[in-house]
PASEBA-1860 file (N, C-alpha, C; in nm, 3 decimals):
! residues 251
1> XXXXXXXX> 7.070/6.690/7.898/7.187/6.599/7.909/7.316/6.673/7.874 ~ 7.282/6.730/7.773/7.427/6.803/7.728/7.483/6.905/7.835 ~ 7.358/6.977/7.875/7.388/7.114/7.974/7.478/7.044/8.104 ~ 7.415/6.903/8.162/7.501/6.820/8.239/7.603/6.812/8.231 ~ 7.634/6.746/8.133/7.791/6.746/8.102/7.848/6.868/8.092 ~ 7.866/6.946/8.027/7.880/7.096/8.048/7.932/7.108/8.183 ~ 7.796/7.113/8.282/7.834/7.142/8.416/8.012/7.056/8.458 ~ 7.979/6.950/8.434/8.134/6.834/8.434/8.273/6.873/8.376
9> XXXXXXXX> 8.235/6.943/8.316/8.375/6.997/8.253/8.423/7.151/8.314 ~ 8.499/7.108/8.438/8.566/7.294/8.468/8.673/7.316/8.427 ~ 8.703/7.425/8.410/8.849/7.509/8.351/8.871/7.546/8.489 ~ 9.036/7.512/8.486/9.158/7.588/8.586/9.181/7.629/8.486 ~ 9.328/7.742/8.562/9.443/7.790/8.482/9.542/7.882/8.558 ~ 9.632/7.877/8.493/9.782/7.956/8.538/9.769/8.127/8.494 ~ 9.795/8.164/8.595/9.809/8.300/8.547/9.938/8.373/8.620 ~ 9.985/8.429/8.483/10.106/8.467/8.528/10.141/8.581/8.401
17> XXXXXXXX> 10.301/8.590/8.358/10.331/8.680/8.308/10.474/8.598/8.214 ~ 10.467/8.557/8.058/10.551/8.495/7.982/10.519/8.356/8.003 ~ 10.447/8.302/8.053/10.433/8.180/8.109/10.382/8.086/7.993 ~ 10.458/8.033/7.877/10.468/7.980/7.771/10.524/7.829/7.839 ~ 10.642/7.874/7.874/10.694/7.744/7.941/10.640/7.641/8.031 ~ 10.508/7.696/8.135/10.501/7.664/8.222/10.476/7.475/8.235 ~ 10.490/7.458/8.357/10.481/7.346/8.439/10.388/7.289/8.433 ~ 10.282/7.344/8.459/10.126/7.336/8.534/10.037/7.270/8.417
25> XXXXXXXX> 10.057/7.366/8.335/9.950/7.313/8.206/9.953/7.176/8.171 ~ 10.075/7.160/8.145/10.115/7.029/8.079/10.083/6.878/8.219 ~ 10.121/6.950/8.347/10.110/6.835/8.462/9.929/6.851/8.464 ~ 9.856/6.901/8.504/9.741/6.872/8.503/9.677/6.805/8.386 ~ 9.705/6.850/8.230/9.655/6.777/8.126/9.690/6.614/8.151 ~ 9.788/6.627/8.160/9.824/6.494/8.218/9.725/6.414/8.310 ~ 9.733/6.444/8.388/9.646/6.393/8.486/9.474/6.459/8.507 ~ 9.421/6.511/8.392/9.335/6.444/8.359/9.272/6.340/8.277
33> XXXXXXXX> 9.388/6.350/8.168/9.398/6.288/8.094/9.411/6.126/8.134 ~ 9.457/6.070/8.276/9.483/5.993/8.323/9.403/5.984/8.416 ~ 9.308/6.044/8.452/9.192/6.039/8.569/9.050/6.063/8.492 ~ 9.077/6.030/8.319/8.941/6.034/8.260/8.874/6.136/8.303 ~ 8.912/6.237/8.331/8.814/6.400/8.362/8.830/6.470/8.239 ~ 8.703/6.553/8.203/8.694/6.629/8.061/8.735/6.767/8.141 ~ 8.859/6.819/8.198/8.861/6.968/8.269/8.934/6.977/8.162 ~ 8.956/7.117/8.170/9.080/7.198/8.085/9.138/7.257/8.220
41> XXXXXXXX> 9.255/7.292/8.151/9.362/7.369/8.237/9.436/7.468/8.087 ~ 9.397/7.605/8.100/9.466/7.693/8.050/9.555/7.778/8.114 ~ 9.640/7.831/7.991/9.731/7.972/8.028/9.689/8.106/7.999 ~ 9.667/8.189/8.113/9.607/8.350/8.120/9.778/8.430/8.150 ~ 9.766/8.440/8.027/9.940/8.505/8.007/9.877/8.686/8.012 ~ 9.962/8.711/8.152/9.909/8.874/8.173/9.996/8.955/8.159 ~ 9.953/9.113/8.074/10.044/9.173/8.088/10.073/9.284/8.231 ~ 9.899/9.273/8.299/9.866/9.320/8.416/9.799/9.265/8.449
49> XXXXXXXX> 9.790/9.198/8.590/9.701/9.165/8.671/9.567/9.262/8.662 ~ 9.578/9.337/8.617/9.414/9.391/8.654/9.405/9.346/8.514 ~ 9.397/9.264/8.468/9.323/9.208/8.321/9.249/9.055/8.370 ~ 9.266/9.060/8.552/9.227/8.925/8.575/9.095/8.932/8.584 ~ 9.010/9.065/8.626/8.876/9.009/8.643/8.806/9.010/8.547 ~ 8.869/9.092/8.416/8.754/9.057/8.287/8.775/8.881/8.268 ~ 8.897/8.790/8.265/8.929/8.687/8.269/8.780/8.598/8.365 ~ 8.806/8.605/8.472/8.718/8.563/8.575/8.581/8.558/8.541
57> XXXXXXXX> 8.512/8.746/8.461/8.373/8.726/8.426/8.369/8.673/8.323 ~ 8.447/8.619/8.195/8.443/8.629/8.051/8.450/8.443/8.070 ~ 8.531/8.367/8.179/8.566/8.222/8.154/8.470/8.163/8.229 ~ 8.406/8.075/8.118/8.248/8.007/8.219/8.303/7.830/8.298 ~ 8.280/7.824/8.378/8.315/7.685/8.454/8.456/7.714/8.502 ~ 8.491/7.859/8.565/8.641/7.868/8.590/8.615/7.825/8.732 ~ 8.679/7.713/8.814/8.672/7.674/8.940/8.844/7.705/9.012 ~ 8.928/7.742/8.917/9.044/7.736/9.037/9.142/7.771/8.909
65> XXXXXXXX> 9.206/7.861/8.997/9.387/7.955/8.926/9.505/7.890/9.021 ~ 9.573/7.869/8.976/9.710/7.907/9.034/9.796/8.068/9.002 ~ 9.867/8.082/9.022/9.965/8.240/9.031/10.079/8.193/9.049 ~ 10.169/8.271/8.922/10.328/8.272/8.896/10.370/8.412/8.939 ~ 10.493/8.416/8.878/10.548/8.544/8.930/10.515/8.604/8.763 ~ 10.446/8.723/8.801/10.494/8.810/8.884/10.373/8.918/8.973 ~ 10.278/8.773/9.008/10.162/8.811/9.077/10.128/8.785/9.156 ~ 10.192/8.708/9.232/10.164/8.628/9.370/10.138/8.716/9.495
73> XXXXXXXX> 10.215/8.822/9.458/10.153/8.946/9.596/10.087/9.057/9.495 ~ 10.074/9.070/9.384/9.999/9.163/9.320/9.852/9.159/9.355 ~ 9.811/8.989/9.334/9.661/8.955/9.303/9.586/8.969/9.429 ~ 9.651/8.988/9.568/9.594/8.997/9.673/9.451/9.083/9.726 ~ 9.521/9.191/9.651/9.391/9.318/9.675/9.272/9.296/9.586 ~ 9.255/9.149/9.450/9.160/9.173/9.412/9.053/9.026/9.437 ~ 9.131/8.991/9.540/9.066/8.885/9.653/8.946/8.858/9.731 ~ 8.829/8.837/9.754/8.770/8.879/9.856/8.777/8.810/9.995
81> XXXXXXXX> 8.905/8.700/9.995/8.915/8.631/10.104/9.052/8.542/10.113 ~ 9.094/8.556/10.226/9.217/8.500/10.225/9.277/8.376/10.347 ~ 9.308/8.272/10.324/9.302/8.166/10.418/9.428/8.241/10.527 ~ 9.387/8.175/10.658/9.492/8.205/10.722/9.597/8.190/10.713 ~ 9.684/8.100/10.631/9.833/8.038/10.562/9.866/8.180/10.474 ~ 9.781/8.208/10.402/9.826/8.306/10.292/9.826/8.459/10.368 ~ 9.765/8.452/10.454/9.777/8.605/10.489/9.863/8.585/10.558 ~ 9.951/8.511/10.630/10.103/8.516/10.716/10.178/8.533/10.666
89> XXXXXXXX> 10.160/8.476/10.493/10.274/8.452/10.420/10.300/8.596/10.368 ~ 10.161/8.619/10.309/10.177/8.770/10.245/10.175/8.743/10.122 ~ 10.212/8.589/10.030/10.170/8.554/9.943/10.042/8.479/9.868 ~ 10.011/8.487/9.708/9.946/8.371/9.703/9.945/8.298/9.542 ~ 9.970/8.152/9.567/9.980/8.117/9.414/9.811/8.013/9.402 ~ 9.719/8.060/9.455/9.624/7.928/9.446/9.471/8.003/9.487 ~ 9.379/8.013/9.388/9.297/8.084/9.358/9.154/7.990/9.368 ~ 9.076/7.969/9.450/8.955/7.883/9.452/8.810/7.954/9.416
97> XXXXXXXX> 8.779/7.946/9.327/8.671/8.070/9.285/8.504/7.933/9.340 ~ 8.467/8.061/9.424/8.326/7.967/9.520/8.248/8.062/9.497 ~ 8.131/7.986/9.394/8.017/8.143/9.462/8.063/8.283/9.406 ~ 8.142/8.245/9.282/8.161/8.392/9.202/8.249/8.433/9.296 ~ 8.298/8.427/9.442/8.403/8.475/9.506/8.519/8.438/9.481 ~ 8.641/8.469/9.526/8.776/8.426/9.481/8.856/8.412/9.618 ~ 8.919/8.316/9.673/9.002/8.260/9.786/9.098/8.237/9.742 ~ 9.189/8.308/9.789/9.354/8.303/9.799/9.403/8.187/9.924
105> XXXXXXXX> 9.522/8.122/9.822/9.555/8.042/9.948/9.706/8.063/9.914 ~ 9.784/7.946/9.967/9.928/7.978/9.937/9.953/7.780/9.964 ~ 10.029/7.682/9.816/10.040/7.557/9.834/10.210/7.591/9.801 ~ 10.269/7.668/9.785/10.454/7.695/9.763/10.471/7.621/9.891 ~ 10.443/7.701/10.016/10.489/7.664/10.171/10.467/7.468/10.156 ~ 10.368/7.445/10.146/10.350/7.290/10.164/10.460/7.211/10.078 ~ 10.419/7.249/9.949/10.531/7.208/9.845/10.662/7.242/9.895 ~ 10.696/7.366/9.919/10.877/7.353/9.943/10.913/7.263/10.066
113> XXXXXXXX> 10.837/7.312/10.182/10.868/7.231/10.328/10.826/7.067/10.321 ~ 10.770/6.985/10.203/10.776/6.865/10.231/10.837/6.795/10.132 ~ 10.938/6.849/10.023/11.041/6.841/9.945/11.160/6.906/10.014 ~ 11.165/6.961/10.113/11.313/6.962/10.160/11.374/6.890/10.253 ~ 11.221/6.844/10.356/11.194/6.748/10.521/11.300/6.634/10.444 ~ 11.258/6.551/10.387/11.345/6.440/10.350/11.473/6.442/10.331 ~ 11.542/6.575/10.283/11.686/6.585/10.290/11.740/6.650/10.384 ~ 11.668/6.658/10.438/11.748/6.758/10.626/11.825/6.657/10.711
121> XXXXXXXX> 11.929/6.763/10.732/12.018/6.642/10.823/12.017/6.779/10.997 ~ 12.035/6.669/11.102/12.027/6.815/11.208/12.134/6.911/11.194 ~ 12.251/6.938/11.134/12.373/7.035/11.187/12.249/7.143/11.091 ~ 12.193/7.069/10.959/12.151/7.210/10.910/11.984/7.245/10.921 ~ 12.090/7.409/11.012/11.983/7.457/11.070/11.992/7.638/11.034 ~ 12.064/7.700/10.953/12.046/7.808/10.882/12.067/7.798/10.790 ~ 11.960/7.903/10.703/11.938/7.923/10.577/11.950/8.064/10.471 ~ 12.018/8.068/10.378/12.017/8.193/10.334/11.919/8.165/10.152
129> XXXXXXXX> 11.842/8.268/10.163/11.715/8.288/10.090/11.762/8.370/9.980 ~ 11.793/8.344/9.894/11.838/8.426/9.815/11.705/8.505/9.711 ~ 11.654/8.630/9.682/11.565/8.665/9.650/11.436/8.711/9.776 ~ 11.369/8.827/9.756/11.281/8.846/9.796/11.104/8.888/9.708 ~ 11.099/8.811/9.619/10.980/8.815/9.559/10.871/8.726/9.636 ~ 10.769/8.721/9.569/10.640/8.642/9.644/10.676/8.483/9.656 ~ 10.741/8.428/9.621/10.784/8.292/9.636/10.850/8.221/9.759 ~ 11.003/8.357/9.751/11.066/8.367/9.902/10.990/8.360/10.034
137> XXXXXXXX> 10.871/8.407/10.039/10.772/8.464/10.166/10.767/8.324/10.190 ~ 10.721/8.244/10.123/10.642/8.093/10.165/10.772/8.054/10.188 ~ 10.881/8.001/10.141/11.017/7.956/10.199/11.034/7.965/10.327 ~ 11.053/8.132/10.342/11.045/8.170/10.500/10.976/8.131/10.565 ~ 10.839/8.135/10.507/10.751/8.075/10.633/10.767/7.907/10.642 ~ 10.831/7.822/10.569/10.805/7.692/10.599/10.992/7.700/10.635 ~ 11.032/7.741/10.648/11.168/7.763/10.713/11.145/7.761/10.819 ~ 11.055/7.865/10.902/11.034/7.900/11.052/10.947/7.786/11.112
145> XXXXXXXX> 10.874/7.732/11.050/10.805/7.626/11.074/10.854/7.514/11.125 ~ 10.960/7.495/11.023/11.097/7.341/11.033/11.210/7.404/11.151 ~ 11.195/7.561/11.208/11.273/7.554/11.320/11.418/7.604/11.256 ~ 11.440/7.626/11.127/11.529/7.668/11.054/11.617/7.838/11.042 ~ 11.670/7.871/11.101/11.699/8.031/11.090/11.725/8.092/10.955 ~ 11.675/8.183/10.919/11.711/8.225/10.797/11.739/8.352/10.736 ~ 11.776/8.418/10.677/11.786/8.519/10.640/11.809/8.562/10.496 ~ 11.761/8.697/10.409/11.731/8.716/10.333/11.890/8.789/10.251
153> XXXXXXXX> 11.882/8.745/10.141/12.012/8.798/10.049/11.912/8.889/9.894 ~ 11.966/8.993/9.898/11.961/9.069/9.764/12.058/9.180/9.729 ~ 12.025/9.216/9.582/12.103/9.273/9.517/12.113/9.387/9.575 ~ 12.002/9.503/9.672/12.043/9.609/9.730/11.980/9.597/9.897 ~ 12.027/9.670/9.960/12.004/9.653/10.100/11.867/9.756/10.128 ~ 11.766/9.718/10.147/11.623/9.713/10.224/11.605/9.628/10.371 ~ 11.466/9.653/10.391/11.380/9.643/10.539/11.411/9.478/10.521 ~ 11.476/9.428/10.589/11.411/9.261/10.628/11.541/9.170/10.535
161> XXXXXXXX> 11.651/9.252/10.480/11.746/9.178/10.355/11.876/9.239/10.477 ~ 11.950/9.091/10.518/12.067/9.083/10.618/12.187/9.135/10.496 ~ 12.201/9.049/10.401/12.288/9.055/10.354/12.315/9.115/10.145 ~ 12.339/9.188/10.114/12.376/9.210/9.965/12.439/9.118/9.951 ~ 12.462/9.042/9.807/12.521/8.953/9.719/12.713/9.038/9.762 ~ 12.725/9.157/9.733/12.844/9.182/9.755/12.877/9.168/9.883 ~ 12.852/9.146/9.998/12.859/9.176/10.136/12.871/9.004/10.150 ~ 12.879/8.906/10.099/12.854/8.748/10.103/13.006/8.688/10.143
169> XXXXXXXX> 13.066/8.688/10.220/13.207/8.654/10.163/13.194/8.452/10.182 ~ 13.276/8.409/10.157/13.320/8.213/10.193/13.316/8.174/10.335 ~ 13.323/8.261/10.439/13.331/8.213/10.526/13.109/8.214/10.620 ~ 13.078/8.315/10.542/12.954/8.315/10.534/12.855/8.209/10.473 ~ 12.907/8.190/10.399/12.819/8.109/10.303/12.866/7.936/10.406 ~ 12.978/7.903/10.413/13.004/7.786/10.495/12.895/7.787/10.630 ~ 12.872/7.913/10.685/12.829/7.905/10.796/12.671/7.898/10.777 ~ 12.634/7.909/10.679/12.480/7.877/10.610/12.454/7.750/10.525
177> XXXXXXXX> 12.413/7.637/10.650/12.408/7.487/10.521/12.314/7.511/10.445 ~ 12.203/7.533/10.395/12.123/7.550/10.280/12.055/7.706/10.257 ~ 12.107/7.675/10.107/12.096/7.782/9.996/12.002/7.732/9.929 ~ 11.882/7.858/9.901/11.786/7.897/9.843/11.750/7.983/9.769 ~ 11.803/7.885/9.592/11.769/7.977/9.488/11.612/8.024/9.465 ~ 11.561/8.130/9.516/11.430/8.202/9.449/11.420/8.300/9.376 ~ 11.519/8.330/9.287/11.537/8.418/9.195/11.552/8.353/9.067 ~ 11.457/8.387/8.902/11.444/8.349/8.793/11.647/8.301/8.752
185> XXXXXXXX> 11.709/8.371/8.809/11.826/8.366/8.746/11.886/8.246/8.676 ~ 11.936/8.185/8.592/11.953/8.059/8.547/11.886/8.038/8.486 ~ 11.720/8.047/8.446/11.628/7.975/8.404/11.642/8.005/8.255 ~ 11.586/7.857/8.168/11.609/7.888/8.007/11.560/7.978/7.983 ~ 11.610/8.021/7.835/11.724/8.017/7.803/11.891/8.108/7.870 ~ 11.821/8.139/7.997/11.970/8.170/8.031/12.027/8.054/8.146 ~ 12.084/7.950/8.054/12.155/7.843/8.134/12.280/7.838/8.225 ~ 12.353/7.987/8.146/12.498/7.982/8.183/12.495/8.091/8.338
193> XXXXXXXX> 12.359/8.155/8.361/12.391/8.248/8.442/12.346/8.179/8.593 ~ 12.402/8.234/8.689/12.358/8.145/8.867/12.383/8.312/8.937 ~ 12.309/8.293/9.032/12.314/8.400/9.174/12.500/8.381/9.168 ~ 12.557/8.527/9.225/12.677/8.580/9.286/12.688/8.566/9.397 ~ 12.723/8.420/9.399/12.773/8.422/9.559/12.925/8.316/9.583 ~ 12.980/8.325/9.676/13.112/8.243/9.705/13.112/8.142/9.699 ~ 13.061/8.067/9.594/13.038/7.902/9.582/13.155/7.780/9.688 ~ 13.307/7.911/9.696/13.402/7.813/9.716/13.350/7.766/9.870
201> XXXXXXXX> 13.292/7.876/9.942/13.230/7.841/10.081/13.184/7.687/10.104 ~ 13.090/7.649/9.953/13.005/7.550/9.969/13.079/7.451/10.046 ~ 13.037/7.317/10.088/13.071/7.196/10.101/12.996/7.082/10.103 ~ 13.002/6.959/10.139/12.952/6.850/10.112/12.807/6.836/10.258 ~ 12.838/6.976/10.343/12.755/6.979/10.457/12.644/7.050/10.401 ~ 12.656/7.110/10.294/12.551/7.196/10.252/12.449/7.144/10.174 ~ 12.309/7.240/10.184/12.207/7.163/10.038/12.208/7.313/9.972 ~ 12.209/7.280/9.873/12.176/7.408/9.760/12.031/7.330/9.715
209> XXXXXXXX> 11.906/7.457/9.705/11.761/7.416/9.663/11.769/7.498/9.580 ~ 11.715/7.476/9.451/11.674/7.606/9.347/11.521/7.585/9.289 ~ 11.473/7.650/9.293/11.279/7.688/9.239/11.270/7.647/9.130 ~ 11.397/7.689/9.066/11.348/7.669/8.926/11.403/7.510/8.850 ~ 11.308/7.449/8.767/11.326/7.324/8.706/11.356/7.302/8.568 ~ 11.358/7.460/8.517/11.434/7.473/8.370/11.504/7.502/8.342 ~ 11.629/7.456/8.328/11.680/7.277/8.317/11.689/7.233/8.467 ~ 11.689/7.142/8.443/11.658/7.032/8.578/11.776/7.062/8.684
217> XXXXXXXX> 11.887/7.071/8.603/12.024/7.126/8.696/12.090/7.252/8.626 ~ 12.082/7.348/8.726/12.076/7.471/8.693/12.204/7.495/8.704 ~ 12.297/7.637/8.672/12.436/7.591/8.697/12.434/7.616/8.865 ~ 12.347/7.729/8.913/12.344/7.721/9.042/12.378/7.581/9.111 ~ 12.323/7.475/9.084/12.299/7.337/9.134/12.442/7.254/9.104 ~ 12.437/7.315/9.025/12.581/7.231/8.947/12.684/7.260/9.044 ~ 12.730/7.420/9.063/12.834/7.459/9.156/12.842/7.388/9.290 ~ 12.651/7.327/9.349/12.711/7.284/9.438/12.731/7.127/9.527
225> XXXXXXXX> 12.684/7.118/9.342/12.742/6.926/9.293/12.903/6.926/9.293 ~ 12.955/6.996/9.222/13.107/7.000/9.222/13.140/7.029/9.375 ~ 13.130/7.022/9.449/13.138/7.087/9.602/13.074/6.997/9.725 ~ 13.016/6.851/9.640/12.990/6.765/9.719/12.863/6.809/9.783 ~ 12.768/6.952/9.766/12.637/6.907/9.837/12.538/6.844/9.770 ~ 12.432/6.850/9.866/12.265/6.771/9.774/12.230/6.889/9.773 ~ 12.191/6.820/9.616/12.111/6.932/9.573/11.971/6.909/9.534 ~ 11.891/7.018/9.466/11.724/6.990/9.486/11.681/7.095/9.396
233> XXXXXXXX> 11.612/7.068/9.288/11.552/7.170/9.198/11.393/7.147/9.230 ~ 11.347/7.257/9.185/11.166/7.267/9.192/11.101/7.165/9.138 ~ 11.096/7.092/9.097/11.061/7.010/9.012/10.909/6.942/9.139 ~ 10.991/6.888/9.265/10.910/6.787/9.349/10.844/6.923/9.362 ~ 10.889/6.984/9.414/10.825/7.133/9.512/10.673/7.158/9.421 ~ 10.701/7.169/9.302/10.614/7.195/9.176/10.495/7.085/9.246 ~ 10.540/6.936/9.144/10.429/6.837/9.178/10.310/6.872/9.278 ~ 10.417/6.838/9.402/10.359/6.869/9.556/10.247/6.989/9.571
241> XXXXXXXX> 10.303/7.112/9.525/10.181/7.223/9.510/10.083/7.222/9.450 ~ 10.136/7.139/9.318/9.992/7.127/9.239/9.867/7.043/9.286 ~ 9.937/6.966/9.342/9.828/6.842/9.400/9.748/6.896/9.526 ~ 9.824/6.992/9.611/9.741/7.058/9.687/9.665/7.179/9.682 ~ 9.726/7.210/9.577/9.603/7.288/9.507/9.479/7.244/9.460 ~ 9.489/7.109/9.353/9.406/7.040/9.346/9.293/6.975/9.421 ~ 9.354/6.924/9.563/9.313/6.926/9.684/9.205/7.023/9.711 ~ 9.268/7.155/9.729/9.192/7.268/9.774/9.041/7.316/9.674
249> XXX> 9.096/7.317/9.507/8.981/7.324/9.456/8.837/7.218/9.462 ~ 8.901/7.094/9.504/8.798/6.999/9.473/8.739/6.992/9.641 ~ 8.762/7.053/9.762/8.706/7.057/9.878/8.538/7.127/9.865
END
C-alpha cells in the first residue's frame, strides 16, 4: 500500500541558474495544493547544466522539468529527443522524462503567442525583439506564425541581429508597433534599469511586452504607459506555459 502511494507522488522541477525567485514553484504548489495531488515541484538551482544528469539519476519519481535561462539552448545536447516545435525553435524550457528518456519540448511559443493574440490590433504587424537568448527564439517563432515581421535588436552586431541598441533612432522604433522585452534587464532588484531604446518613438499605436513579471510593471512598461501604449508583462505568458507543460507531462 505504501509503495502505491509512493508511486502517486511525482516530483517536477525548475531548473535553471539563481532561480530563488522563481514563478513556477510557488504556481504549481498551488495548484496542487488545490487539485489535492501529493506531487512536489522543486528548484535544481545550477551552476552548470552538466550537473543535470546526476540530478535526473539521483531524483526518484522525477516525471517532468521545466528550463530557465540560462539553459534553454544549453540542455539540448543532453536530450535524447526533441518534439518538432522545439527543434524549429532551437529552444527548450519543458523536459518530459518517459522511460528514463528525456523529451524536450518548447511551451514559451504557446504561452507568448496566446497572451499577445488578444491584444493585436491589424496596423500591428512589425516587431522588434529585443534580446537574443533562448527565450527570444520562441517569440520569433510565434511571431512568424501570427504573420508578424520581426527583427532582432542587441547590444553588438552578429548573424541574424538587424539592429544595435545604438543604431535605434525614434523614427524606427514608431515604425515598429510592438516591442519585445526578452532581456533580464529591469528585473528585481534592478527596478530602475529598462533596455536603451528611443522611448520618445513610442505611441498609443504601440504594445510594449516584457518577459519579465518582477515587478509586475517594469520601468520598461512604464515608459510605454506614459506614451499611451498597452502594455503586457510575463505574468499570463508564465501561467499559459505552465499549464501546457503540465499538459504535456501528464499525456
Amino acid at each position: 500500500m505504501d509503495n502505491a502511494q509512493d508511486k502517486s507522488k511525482l516530483k517536477f522541477g525548475l531548473v535553471g541558474k539563481n532561480i530563488s525567485y522563481s514563478f513556477s514553484r510557488g504556481y504549481f504548489a498551488d495548484k496542487f495544493s488545490n487539485e489535492g495531488l501529493p506531487h512536489t515541484y522543486v528548484n535544481f538551482d545550477l551552476q552548470s547544466i552538466d550537473e543535470l544528469k546526476e540530478i535526473i539519476e539521483n531524483t526518484s519519481n522525477l516525471k517532468g522539468l521545466n528550463v530557465t535561462i540560462p539553459y534553454k539552448e544549453e540542455v539540448i545536447p543532453l536530450l535524447d529527443k526533441l518534439n518538432k516545435r522545439a527543434k524549429k525553435i532551437g529552444a527548450v524550457n519543458t523536459i518530459k522524462i518517459k522511460k528514463g528518456k528525456l523529451i524536450g519540448f518548447n511551451t514559451d511559443y504557446d504561452g507568448f503567442k496566446n497572451s499577445l493574440k488578444p491584444h493585436l490590433k491589424k496596423h500591428q504587424k512589425r516587431a522588434l525583439i529585443l534580446g537574443t537568448g533562448g527565450a527570444s527564439k520562441a517569440i520569433a517563432h510565434a511571431l512568424k506564425k501570427l504573420d508578424i515581421k520581426y527583427h532582432y535588436v542587441s547590444r553588438t552586431k552578429k548573424e541574424g541581429v538587424t539592429y544595435t541598441y545604438s543604431e535605434l533612432t525614434e523614427d524606427t522604433i514608431t515604425s515598429f508597433q510592438i516591442i519585445i522585452n526578452c532581456t533580464p534587464i529591469g528585473t528585481f532588484p534592478n527596478i530602475n534599469e529598462c533596455p536603451d531604446i528611443p522611448y520618445d518613438g513610442i505611441t498609443d499605436k504601440h504594445i510594449l511586452y516584457d518577459l519579465i513579471y518582477n515587478p509586475e510593471e517594469t520601468k520598461f512598461l512604464n515608459c510605454g504607459k506614459l506614451k499611451g501604449a498597452t502594455i503586457i508583462n510575463g505574468l499570463e505568458m508564465l501561467k499559459l506555459q505552465a499549464e501546457k507543460s503540465w499538459e504535456i507531462w501528464n499525456k
